[in-house]
N, CA, C and O atoms as a MOPAC input file, in Angstrom:
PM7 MOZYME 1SCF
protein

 N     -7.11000 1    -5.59700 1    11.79500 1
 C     -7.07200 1    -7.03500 1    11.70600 1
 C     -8.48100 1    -7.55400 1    11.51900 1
 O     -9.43400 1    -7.34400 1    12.26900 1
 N     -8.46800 1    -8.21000 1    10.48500 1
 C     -9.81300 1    -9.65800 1    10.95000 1
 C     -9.79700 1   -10.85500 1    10.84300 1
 O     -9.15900 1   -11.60400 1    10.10300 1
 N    -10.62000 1   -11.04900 1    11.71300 1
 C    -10.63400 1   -12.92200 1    12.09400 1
 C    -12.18500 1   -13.45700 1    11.72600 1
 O    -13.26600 1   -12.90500 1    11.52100 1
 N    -11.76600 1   -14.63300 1    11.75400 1
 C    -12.80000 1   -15.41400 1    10.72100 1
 C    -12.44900 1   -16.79600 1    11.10600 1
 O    -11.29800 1   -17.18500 1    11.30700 1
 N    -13.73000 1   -17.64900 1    11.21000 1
 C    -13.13100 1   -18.98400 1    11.61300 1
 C    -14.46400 1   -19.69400 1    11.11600 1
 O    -15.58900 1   -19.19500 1    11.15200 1
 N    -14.05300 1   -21.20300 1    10.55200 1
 C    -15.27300 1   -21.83500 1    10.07600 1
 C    -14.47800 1   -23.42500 1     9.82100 1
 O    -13.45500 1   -23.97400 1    10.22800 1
 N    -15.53100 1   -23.73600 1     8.97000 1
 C    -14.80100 1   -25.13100 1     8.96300 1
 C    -14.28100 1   -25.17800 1     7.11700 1
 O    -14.53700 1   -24.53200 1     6.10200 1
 N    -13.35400 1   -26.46400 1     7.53700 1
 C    -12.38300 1   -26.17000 1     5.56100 1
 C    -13.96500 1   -27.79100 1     5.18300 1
 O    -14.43600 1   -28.59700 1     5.98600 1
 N    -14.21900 1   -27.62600 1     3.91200 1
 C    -15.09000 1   -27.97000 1     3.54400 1
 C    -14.60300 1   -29.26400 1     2.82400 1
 O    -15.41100 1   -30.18200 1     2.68300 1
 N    -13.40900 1   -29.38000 1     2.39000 1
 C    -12.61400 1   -30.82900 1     2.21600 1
 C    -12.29600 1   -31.88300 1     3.53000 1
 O    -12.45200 1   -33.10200 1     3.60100 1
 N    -11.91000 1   -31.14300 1     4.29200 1
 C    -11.07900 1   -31.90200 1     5.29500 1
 C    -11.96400 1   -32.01100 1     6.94400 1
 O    -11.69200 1   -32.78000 1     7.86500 1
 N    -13.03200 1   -30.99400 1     6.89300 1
 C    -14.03200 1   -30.83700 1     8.15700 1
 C    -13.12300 1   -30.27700 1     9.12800 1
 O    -13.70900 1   -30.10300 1    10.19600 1
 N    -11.89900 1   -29.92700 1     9.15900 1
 C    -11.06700 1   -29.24400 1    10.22700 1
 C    -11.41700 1   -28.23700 1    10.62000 1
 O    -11.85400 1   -27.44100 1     9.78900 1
 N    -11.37500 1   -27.86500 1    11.97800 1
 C    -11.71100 1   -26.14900 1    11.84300 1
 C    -10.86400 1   -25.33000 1    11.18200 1
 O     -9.87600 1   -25.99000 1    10.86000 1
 N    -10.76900 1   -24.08700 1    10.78700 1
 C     -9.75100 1   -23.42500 1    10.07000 1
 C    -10.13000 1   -21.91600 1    11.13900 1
 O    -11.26400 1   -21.68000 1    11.55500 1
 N     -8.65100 1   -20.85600 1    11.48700 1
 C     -9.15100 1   -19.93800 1    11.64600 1
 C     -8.08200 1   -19.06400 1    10.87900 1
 O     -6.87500 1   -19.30500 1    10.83100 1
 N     -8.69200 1   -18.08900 1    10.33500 1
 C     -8.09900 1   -16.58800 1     9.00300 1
 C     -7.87500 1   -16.27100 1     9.92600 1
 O     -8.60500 1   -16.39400 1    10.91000 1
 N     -5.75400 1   -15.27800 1     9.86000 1
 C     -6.21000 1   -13.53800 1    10.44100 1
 C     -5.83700 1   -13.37000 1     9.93100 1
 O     -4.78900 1   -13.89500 1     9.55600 1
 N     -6.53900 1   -12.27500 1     9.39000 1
 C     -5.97400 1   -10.87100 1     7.77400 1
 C     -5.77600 1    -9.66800 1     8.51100 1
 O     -6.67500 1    -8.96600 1     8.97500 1
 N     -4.09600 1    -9.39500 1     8.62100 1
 C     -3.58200 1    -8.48000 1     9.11900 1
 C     -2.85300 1    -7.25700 1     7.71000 1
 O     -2.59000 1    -7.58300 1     6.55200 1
 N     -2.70200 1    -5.95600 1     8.30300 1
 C     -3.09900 1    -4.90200 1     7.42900 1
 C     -1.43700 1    -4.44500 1     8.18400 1
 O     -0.67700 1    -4.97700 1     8.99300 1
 N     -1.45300 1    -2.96200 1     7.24600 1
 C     -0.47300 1    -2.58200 1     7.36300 1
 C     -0.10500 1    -2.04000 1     8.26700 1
 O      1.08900 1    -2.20900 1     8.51400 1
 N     -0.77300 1    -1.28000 1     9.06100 1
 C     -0.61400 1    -0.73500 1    10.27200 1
 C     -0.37400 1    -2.22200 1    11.53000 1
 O      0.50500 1    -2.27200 1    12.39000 1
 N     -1.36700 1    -3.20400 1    11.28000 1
 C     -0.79200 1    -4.29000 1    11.94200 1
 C      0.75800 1    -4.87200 1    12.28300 1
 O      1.23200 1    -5.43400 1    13.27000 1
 N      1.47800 1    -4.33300 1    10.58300 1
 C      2.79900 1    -5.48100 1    10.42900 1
 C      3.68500 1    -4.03200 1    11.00000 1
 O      4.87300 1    -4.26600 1    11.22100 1
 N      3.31100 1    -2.83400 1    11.21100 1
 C      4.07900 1    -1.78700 1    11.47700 1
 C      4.29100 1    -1.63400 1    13.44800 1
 O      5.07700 1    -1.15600 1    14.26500 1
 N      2.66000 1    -2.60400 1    13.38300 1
 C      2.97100 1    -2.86200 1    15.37400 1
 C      3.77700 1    -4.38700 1    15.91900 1
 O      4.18800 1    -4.72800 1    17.02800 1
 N      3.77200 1    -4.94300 1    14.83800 1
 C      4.25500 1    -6.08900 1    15.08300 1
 C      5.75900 1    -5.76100 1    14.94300 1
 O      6.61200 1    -6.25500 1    15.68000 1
 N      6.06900 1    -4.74300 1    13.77300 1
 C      7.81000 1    -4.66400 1    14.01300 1
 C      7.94200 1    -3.94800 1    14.76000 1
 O      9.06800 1    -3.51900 1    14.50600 1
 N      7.46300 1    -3.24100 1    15.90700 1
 C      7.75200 1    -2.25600 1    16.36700 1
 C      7.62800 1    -3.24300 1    17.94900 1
 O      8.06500 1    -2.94600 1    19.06000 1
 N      7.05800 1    -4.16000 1    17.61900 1
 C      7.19800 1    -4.52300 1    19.09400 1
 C      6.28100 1    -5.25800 1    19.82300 1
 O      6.39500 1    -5.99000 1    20.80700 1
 N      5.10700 1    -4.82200 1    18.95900 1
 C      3.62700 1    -5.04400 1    19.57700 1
 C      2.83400 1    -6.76800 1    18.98600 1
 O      2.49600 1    -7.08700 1    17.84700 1
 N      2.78200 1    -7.30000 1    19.84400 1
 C      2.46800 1    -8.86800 1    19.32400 1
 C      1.02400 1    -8.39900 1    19.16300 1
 O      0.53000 1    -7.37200 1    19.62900 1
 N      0.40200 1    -9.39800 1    18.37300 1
 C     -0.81100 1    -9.05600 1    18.38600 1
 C     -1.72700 1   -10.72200 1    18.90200 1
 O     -1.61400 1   -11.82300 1    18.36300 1
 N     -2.54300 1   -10.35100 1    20.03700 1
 C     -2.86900 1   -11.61400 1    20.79100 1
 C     -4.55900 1   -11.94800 1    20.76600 1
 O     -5.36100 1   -11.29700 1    21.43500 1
 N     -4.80700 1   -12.68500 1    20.18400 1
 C     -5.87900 1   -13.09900 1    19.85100 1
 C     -6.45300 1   -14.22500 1    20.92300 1
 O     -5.81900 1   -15.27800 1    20.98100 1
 N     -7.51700 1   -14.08100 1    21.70600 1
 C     -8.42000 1   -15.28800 1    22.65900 1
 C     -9.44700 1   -15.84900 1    21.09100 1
 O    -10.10700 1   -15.23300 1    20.25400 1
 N     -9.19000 1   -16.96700 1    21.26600 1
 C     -9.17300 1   -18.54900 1    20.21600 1
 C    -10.97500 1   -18.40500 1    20.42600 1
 O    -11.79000 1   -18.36600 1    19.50400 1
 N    -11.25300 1   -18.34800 1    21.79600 1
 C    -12.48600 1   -18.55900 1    21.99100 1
 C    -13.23900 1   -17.53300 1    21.46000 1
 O    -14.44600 1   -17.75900 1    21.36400 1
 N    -12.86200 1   -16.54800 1    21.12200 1
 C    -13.93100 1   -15.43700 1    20.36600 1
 C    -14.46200 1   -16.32400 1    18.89700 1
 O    -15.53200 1   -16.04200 1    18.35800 1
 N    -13.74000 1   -17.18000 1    18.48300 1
 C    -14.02700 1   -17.64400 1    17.08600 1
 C    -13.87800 1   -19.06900 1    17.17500 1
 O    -13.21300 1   -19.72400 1    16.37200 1
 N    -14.70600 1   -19.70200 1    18.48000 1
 C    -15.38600 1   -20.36400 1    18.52400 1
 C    -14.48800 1   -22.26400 1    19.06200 1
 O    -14.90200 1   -23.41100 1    19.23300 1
 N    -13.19500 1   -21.57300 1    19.12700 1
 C    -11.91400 1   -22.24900 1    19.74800 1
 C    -11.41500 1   -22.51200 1    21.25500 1
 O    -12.01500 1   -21.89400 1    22.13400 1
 N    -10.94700 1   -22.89900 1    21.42300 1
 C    -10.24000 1   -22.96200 1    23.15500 1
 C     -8.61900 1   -22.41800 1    22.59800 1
 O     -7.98000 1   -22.39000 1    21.54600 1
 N     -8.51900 1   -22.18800 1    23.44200 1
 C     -7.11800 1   -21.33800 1    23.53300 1
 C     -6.69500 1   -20.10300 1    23.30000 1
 O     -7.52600 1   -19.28100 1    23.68700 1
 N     -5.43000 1   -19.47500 1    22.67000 1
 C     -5.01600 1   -18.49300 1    22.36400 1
 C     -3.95000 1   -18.59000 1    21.38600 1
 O     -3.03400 1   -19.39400 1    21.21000 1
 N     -4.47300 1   -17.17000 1    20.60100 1
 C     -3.35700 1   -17.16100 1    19.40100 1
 C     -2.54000 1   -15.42600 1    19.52400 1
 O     -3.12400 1   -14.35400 1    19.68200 1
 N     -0.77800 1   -15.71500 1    19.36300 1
 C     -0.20000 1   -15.13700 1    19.34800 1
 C      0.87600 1   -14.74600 1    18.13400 1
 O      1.68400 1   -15.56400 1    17.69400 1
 N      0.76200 1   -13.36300 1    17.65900 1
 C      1.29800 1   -13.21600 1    16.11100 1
 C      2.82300 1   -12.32600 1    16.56400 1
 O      2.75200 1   -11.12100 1    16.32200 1
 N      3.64700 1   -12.62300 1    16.94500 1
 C      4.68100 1   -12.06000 1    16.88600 1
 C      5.80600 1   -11.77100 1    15.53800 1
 O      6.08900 1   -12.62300 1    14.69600 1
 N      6.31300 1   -10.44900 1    15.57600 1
 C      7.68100 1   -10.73200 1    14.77200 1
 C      8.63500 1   -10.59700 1    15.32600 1
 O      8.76200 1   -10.02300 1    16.40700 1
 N      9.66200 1   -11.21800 1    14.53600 1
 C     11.33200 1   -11.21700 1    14.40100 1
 C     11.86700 1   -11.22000 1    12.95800 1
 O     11.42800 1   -11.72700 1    11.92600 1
 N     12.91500 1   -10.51700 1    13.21700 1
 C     13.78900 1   -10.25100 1    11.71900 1
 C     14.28900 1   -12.21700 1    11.18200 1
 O     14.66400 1   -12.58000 1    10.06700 1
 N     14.14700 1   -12.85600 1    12.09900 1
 C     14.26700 1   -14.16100 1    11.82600 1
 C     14.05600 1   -15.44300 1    12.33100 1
 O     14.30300 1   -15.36100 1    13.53400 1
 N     13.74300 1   -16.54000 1    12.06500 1
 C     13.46400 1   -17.54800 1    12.57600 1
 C     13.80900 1   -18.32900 1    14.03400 1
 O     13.10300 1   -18.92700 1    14.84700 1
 N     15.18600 1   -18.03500 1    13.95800 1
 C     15.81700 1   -18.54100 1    15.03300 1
 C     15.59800 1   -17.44100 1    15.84100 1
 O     15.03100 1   -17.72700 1    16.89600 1
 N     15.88500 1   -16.19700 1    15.67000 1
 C     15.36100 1   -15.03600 1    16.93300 1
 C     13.59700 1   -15.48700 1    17.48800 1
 O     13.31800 1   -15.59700 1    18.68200 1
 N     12.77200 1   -15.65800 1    16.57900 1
 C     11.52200 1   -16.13800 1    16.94400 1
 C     11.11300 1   -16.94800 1    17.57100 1
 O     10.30900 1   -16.66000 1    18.45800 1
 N     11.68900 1   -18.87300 1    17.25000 1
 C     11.95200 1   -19.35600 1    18.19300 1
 C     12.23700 1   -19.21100 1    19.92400 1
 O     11.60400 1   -19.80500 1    20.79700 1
 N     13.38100 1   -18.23800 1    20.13000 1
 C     14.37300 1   -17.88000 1    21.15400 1
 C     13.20000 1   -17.42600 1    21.97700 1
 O     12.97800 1   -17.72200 1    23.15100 1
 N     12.33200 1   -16.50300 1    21.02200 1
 C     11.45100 1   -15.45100 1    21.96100 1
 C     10.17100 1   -16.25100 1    22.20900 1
 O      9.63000 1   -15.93100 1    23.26700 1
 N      9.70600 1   -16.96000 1    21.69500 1
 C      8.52000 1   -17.87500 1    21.99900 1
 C      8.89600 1   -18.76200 1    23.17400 1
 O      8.02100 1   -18.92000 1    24.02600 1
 N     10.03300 1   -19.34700 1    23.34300 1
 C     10.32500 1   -20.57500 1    24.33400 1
 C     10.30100 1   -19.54000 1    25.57400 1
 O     10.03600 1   -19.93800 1    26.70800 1
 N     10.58300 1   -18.23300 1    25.30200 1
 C     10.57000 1   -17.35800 1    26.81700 1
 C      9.19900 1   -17.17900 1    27.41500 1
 O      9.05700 1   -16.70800 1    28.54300 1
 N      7.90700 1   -17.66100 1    26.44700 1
 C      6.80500 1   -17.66000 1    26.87400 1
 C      6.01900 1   -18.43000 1    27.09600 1
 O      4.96000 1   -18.29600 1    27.70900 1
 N      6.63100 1   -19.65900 1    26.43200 1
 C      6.13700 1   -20.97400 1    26.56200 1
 C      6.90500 1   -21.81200 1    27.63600 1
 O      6.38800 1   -22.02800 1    28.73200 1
 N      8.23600 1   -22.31500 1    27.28500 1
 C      9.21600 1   -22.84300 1    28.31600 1
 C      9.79700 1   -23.67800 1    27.47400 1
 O      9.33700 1   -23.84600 1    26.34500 1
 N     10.74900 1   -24.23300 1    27.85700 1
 C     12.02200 1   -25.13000 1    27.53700 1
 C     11.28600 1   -26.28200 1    27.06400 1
 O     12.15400 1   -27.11100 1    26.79000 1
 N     10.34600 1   -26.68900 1    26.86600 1
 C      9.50400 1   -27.71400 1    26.23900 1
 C      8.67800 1   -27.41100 1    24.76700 1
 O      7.95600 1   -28.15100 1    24.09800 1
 N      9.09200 1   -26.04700 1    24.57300 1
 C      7.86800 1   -25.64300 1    23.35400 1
 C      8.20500 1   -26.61400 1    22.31300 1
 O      9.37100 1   -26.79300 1    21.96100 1
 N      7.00100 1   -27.38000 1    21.70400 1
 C      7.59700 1   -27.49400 1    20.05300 1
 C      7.52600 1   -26.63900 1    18.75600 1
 O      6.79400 1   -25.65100 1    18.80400 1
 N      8.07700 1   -26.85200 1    17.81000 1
 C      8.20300 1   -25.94500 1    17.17500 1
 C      8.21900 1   -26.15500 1    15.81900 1
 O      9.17500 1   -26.81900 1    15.42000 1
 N      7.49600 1   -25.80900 1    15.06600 1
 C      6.97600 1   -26.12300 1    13.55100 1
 C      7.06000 1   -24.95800 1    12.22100 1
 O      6.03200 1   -24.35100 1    11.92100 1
 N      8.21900 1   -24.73200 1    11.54300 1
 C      8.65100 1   -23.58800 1    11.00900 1
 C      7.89200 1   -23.77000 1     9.64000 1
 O      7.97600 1   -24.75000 1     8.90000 1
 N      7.10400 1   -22.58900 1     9.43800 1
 C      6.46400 1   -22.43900 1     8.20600 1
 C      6.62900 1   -21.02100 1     7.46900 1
 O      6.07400 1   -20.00600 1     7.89000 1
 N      7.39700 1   -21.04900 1     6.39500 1
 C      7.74800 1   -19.92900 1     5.54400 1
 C      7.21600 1   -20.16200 1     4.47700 1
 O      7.50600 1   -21.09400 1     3.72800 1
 N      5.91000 1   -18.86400 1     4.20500 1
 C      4.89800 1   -18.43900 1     2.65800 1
 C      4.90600 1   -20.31200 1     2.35300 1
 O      5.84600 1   -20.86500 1     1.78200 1
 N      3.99700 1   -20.85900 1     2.73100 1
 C      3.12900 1   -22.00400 1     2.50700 1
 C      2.40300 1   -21.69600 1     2.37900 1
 O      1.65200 1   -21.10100 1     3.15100 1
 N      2.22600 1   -22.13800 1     0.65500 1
 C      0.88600 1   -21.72800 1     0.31600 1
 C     -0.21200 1   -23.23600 1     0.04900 1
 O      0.21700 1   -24.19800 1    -0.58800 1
 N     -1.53000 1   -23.21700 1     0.60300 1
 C     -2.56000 1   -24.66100 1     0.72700 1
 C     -3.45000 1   -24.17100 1    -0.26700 1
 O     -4.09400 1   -23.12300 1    -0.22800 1
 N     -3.42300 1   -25.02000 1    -1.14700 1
 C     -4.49100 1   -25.02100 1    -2.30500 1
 C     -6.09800 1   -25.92100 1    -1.77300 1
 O     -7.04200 1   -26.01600 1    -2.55800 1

């Protein structure tokens, strides 16, 4: 995996990359989330890359870590020019 974080040069937002590899998407189906501390790249918080064979399974499994309050914002191959 790598991470990368800077600012988007249109909008002044922070932006942070993770460029995950194949062995990555082979731990992620297998089970293995991959959990990133926000603050290494210059953020507060934490970032978490889980899979599921589908959306609504993903959902299901995030609210078990978040709680009955999570919101939830579904983004499938959006691509930002």
């Amino acid at each position: 995996m790598i991470k990368l974080a800077g600012r988007d040069d249109k909008t002044g937002r922070g932006i942070i990359i993770l460029g995950i590899d194949e062995n990555n998407v082979r731990a992620l189906k297998a089970g293995s989330p991959i959990h990133v501390h926000a603050d290494e790249l210059g953020f507060v918080g934490e970032i978490v890359i889980h899979y599921e064979s589908t959306l609504e399974r993903l959902k299901k499994r995030f609210k078990q870590f978040i709680g009955p309050n999570t919101q939830v914002s579904d983004t499938v191959g959006t691509k930002k020019n």
